[in-house]
C-alpha positions as CSV (number, residue, x, y, z in Angstrom):
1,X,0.0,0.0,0.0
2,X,3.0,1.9,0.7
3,X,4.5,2.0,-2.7
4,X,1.4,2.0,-4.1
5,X,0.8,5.2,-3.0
6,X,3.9,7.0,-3.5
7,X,3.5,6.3,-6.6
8,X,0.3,7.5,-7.2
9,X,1.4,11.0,-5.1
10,X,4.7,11.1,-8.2
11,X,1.9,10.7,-10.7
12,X,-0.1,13.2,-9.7
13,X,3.3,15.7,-9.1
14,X,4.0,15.6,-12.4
15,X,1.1,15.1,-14.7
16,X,-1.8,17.1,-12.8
17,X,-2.7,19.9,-10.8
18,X,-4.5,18.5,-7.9
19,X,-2.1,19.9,-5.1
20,X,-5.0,19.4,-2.7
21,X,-5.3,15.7,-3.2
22,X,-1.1,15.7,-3.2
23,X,-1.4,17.5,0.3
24,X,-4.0,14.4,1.7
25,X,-2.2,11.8,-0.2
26,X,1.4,13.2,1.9
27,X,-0.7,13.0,4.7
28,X,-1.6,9.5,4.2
29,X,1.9,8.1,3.0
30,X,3.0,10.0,6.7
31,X,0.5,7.8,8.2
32,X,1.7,4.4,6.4
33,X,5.4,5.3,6.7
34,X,4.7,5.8,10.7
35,X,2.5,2.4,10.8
36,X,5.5,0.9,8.9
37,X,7.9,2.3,11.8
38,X,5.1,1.1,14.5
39,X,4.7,-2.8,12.5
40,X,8.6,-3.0,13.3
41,X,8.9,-1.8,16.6
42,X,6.3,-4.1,17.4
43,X,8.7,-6.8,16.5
44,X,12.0,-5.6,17.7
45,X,10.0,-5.0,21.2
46,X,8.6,-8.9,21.1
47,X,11.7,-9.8,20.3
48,X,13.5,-8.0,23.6
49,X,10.9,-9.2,25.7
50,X,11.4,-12.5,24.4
51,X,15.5,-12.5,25.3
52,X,14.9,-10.3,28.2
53,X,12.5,-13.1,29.6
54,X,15.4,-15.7,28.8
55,X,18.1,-13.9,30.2
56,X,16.6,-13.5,33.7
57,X,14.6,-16.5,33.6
58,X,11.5,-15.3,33.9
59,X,9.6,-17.6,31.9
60,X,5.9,-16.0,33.4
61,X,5.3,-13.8,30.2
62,X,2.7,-14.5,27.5
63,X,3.0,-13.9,24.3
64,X,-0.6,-13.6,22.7
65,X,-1.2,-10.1,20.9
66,X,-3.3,-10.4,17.9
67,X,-4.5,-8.0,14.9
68,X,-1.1,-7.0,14.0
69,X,-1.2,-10.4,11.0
70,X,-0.6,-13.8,10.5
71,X,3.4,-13.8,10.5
72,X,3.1,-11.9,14.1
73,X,1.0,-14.7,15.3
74,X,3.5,-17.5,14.3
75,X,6.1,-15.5,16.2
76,X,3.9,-15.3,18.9
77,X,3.5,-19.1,18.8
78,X,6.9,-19.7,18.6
79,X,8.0,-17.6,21.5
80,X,5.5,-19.1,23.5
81,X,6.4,-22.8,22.7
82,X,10.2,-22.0,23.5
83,X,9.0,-20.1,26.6
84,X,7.4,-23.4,27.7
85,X,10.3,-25.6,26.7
86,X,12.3,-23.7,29.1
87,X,9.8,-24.2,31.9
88,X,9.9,-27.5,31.3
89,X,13.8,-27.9,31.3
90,X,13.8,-25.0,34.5
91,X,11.1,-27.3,36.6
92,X,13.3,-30.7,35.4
93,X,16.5,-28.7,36.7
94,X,15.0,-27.9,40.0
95,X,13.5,-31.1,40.5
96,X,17.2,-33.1,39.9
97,X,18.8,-30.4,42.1
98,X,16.4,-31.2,45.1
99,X,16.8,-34.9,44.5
100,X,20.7,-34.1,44.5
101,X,20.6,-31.7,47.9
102,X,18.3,-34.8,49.5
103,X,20.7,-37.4,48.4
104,X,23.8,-35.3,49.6
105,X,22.5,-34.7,52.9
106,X,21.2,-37.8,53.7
107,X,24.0,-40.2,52.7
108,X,26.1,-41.2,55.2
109,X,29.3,-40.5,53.9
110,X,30.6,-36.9,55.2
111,X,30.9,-34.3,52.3
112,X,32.6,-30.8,52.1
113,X,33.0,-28.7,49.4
114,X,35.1,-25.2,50.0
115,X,36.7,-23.1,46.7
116,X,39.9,-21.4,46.6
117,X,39.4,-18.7,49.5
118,X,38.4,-21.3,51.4
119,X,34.5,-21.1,51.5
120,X,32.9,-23.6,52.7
121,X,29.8,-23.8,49.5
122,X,28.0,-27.1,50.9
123,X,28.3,-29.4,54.1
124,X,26.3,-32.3,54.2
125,X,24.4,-33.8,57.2
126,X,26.2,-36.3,58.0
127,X,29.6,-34.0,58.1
128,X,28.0,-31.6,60.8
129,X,26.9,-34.9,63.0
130,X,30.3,-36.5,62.9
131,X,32.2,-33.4,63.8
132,X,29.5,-32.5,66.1
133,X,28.9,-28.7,64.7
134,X,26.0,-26.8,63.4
135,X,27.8,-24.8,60.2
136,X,31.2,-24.6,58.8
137,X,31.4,-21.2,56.8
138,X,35.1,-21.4,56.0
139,X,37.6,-24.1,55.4
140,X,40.2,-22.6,58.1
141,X,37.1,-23.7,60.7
142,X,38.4,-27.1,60.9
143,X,41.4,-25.9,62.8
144,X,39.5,-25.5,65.5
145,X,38.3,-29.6,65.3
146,X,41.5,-31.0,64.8
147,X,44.7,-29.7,63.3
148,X,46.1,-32.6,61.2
149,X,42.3,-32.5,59.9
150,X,43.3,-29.8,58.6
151,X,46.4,-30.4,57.1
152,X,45.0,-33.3,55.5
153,X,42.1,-31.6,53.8
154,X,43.8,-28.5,52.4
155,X,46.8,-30.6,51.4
156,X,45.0,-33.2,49.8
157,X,45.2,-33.3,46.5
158,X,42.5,-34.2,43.7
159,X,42.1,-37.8,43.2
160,X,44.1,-39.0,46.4
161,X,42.9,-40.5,49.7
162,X,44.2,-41.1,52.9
163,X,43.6,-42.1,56.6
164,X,43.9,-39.3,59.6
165,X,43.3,-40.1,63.2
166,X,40.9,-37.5,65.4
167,X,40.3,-36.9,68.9
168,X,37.3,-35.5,69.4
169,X,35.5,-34.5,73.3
170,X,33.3,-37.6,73.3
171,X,35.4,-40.2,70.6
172,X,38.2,-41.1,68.4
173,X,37.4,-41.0,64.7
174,X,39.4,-42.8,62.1
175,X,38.9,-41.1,58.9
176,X,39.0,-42.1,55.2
177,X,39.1,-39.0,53.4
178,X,39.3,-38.7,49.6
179,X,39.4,-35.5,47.4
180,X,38.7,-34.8,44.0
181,X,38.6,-31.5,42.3
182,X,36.9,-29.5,39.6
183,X,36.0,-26.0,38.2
184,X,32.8,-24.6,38.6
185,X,32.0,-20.6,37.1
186,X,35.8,-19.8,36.4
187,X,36.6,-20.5,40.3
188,X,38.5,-24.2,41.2
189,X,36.4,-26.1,43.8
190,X,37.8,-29.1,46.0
191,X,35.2,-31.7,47.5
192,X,36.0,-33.8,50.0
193,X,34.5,-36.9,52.0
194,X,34.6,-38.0,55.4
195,X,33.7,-41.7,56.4
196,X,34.7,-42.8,59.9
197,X,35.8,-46.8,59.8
198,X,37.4,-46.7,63.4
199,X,35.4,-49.8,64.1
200,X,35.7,-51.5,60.6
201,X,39.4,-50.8,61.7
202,X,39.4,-52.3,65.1
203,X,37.7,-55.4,64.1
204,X,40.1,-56.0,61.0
205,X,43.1,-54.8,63.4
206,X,41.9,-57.5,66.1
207,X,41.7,-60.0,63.6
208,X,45.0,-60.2,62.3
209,X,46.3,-59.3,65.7
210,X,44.9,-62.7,66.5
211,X,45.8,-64.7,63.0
212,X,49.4,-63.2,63.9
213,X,49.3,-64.4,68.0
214,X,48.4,-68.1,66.6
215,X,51.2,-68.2,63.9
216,X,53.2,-67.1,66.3
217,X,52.4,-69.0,69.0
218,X,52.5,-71.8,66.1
219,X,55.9,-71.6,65.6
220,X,57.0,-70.7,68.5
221,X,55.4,-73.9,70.1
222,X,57.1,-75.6,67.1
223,X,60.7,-74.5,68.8
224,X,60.2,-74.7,72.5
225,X,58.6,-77.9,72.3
226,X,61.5,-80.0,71.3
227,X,63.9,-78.0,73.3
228,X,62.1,-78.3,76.8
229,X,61.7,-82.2,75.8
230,X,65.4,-82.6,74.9
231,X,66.4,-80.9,78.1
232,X,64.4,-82.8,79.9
233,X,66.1,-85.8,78.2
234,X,68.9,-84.8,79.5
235,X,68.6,-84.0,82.9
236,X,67.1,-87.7,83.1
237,X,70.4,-88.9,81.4
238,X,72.3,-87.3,83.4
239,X,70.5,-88.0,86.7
240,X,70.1,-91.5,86.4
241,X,73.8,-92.4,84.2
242,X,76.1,-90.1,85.8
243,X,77.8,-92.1,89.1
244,X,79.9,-89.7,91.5
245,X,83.4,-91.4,92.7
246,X,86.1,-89.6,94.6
247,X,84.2,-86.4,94.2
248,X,84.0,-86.2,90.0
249,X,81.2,-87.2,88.1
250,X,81.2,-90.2,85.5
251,X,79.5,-91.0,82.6
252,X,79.2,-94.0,80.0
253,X,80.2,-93.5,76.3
254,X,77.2,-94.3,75.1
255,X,74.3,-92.1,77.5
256,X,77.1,-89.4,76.9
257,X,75.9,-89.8,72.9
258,X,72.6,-89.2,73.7
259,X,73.6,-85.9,75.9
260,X,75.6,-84.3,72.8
261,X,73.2,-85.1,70.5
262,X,70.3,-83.6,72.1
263,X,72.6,-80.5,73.5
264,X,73.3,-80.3,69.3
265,X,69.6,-80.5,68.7
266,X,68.8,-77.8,71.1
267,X,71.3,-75.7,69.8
268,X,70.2,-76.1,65.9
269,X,66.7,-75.2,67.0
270,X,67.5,-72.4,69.1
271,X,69.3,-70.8,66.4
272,X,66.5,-71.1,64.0
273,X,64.3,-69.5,66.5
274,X,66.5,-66.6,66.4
275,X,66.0,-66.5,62.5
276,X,62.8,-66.9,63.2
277,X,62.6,-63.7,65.6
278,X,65.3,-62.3,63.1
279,X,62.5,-62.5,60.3
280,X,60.1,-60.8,62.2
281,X,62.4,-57.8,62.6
282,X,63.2,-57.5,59.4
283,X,59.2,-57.4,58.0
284,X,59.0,-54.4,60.7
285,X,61.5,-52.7,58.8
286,X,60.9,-52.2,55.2
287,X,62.4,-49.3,53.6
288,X,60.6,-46.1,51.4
289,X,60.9,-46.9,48.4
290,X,63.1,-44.6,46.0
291,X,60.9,-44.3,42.7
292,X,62.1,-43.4,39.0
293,X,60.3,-44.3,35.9
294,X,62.1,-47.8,34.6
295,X,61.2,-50.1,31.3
296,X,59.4,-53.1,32.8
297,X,60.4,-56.3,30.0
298,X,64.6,-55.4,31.7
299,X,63.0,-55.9,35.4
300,X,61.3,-58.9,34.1
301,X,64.2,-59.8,32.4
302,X,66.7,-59.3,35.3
303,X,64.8,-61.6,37.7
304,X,65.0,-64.5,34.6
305,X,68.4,-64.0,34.7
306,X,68.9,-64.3,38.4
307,X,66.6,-67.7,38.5
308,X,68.0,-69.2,35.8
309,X,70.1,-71.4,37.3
310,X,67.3,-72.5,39.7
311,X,65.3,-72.9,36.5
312,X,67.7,-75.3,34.9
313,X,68.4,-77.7,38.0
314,X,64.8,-78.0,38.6
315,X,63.7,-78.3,34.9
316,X,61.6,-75.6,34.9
317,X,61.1,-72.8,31.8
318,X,60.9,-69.0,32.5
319,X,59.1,-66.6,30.3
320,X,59.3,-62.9,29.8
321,X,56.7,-60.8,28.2
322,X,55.7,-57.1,28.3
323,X,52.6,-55.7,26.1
324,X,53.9,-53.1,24.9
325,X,57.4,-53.8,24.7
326,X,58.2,-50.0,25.1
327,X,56.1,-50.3,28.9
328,X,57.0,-48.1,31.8
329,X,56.4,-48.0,35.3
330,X,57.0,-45.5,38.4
331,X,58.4,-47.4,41.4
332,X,61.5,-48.6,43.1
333,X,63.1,-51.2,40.6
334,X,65.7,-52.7,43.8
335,X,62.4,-53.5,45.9
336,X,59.9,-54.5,43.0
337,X,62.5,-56.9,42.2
338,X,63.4,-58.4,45.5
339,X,59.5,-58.7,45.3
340,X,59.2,-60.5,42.3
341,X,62.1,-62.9,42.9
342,X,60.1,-63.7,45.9
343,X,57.2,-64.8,43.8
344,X,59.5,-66.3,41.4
345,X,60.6,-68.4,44.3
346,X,57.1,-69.3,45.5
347,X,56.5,-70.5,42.2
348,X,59.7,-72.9,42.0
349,X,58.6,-74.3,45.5
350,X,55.1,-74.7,43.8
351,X,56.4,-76.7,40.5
352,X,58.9,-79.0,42.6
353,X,56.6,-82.4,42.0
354,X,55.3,-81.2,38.9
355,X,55.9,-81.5,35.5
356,X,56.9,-79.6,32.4
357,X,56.7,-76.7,35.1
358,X,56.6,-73.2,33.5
359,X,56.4,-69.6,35.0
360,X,55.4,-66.4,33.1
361,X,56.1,-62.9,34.0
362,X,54.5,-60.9,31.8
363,X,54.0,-57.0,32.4
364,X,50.7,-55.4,31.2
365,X,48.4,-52.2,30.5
366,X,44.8,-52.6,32.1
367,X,42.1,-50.5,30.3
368,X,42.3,-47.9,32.7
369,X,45.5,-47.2,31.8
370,X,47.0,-48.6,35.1
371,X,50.3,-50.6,34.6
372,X,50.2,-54.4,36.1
373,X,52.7,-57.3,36.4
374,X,52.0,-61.3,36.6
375,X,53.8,-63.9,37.6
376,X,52.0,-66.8,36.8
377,X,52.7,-70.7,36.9
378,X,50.8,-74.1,36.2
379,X,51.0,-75.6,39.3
380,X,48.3,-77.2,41.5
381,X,47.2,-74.2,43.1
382,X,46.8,-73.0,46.4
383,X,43.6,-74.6,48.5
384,X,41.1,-72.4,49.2
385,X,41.3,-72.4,52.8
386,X,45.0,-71.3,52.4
387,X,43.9,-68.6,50.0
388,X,43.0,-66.1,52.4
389,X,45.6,-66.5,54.8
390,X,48.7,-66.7,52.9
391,X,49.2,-63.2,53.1
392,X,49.3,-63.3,57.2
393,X,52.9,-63.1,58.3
394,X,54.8,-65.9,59.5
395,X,51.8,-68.1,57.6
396,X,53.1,-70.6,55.1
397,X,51.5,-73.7,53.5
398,X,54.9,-75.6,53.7
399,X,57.1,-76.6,56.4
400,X,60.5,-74.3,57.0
401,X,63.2,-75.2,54.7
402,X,66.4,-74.0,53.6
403,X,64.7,-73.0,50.4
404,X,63.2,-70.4,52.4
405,X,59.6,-70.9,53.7
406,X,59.6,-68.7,56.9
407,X,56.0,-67.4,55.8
408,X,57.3,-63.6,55.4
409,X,57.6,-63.5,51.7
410,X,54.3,-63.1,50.3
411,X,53.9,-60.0,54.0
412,X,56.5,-58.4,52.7
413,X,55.8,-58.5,49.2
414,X,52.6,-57.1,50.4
415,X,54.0,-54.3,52.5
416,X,56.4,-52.9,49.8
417,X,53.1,-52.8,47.4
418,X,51.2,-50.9,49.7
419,X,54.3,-48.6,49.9
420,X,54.4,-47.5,46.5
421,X,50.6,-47.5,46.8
422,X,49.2,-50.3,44.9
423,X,47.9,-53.6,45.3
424,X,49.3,-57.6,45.3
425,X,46.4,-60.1,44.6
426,X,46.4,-63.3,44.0
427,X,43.9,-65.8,41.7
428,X,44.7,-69.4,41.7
429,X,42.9,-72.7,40.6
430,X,43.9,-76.3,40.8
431,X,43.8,-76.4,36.7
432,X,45.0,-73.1,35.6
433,X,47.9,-72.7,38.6
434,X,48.4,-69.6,40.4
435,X,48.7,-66.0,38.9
436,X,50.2,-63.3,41.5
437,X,49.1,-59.9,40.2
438,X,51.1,-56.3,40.5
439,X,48.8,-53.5,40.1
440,X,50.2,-50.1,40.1
């Protein structure tokens, strides 16, 4: 209509003389020119509301005006379908975050979440009950609960756990804590948990307290036995052979025999209850390990070499393996070895009746990218009731030899993989044999 009527108001200009309809018709184009302005405004103003209405979330505005055409209804429709889409993603949003702030404060599992300044931005339930307060605003707070608290907590880093012992008013608390760490609106954030196992501890600690008391006492037993019998034996022998003339004491050849031998037998077992006692000393004494980063097939390799000769006389074959050949591992390469010769040796003792013995060693990449080492053999397995307990010091399934079998091998092997903080499992079937596993 527009350009329909300037052109009629050019046509008139210059062909006629009708200034008077010229004047109306300017006045009319004014009015469609300002309508024009008005029709677009219209839409620029919808439009703002529309984003404004995003921006602050407030999703309560309609969007129904009508008689301005068919192209302003569509928009309308469309606003109002988006509008709705984000009420329905808003009320989904705040139902998941209630869900969330239920779950986190009623889990019973200790949870504290501070950012850089040391803010405390969420404490769960279960963290105000077992440090027995009603808030924590800042991090530094926990000074006031226990100091190495502290220190572990702010130290701590993302990913890593450990154990700290607290003294509270009313109880002792054994805490598992573990940390991770993320970003959150440009600002790092560290959450941490708390979960008290004092008495999970306990019970564990009086349970090998008392599998180590009855090895011990085992062995022990195993010493003193013979040793009170033999002396006994011969305080019998010489009570009833030994015949006093002119103030000396005599005794036959043959009764004399008997004394030496048993003095020899008492002295053979007293010394190996000193390297029994000896043993214990040393598992009480295992050094820090000194890592560097070290190709795992020449560990593997190494400990072949050093059993080879134990290999050979007991007809037994050694194989090395490491997938990839180019694998790497952080650790101590002295006491991982020591460690694996130990296994090694465990699995010679395992194959001595056997045939066509074989042990592997064979370093790995699990899926989680973790680097793992196995020493495997195809002998008959360990019995399930041994395969819980082999791992308790001073335990062994065979008697004491000069082989080694003091029961301190697989402990210590143990030990020095919980010092470079990994595990030492073990799988074994009377089929398959025994596979000893290295995870680091």
């Amino acid at each position: 209509m527009l350009s329909i009527s300037i052109g009629i108001w050019f046509l008139l200009l210059f062909r006629t003389e009708y200034y008077v309809s010229l004047s109306i018709l300017s006045i009319i184009i004014v009015a469609q020119v300002y309508g024009l302005i008005q029709y677009v405004e219209k839409t620029n103003r919808q439009l703002s509301r529309f984003l404004n209405s995003i921006r602050y979330s407030d999703f309560s505005r309609s969007f129904r005006n009508r008689g301005f055409g068919g192209s302003f209804e569509e928009l309308n429709e469309a606003f109002s379908r988006v509008i709705e889409e984000f009420k329905k993603e808003r009320a989904e949003k705040q139902e998941n975050y209630r869900y969330l702030q239920t779950v986190v404060q009623h889990i019973g599992i200790g949870l504290i979440s501070f950012n850089q300044e040391g803010e405390v931005e969420l404490i769960n339930t279960a963290a105000k009950r077992l440090f027995d307060i009603p808030t924590l605003r800042t991090i530094q707070s926990l000074k006031k609960i226990s100091e190495p608290l502290y220190n572990a907590v702010t130290h701590l880093e993302g990913g890593n756990r450990t154990l700290v012992k607290v003294t509270l008013a009313s109880e002792t608390l054994q805490l598992s804590i573990s940390a991770t760490a993320f970003r959150m609106h440009n600002d790092l954030y560290k959450l941490v948990s708390f979960q008290n196992i004092h008495s999970e501890l306990e019970e564990k600690e009086m349970e090998a307290w008392q599998n180590l008391t009855q090895v011990l006492a085992h062995e022990i037993m195993n010493s003193i036995t013979p040793i009170a019998s033999l002396s006994d034996t011969v305080h019998m022998v010489l009570k009833d052979k030994a015949i006093r003339r002119n103030g000396q004491y005599n005794i036959n050849e043959e009764p004399l025999g008997d004394v030496k031998e048993a003095l020899e037998t008492i002295n053979n077992r007293s010394h190996g209850l000193m390297r029994f006692v000896n043993s214990y000393r040393d598992f009480t004494q295992i050094p820090e390990p000194d890592f560097e980063m070290f190709p795992v097939i020449k560990l593997l390799q190494r400990v072949k070499n050093l059993n080879k000769g134990e290999a050979e006389t007991q007809n037994v074959s050694i194989e090395v393996s490491a997938d990839p050949e180019t694998l790497e591992v952080t650790a101590d390469p002295h006491l991982i070895e020591q460690l694996l010769i130990n296994l090694t040796k465990n699995a010679f003792r395992a194959l001595e009746n056997g045939e066509e013995g074989k042990v592997q060693l064979m370093g790995k990449m699990e899926e989680d990218g973790r680097t793992i080492i196995e020493v495997c053999d195809n002998g008959p397995g360990i019995k399930d009731e041994n395969l819980q307990k082999i791992f308790i010091p001073f335990y062994s399934t065979s008697q004491p030899t000069t082989r080694g079998g003091s029961g301190i091998g697989l402990s210590l092997s143990r030990q020095i993989m919980r010092k470079h903080h990994g595990t030492l499992t073990v799988k074994s079937d009377s089929e398959t044999g025994t596979v000893f596993t290295l995870r680091f």
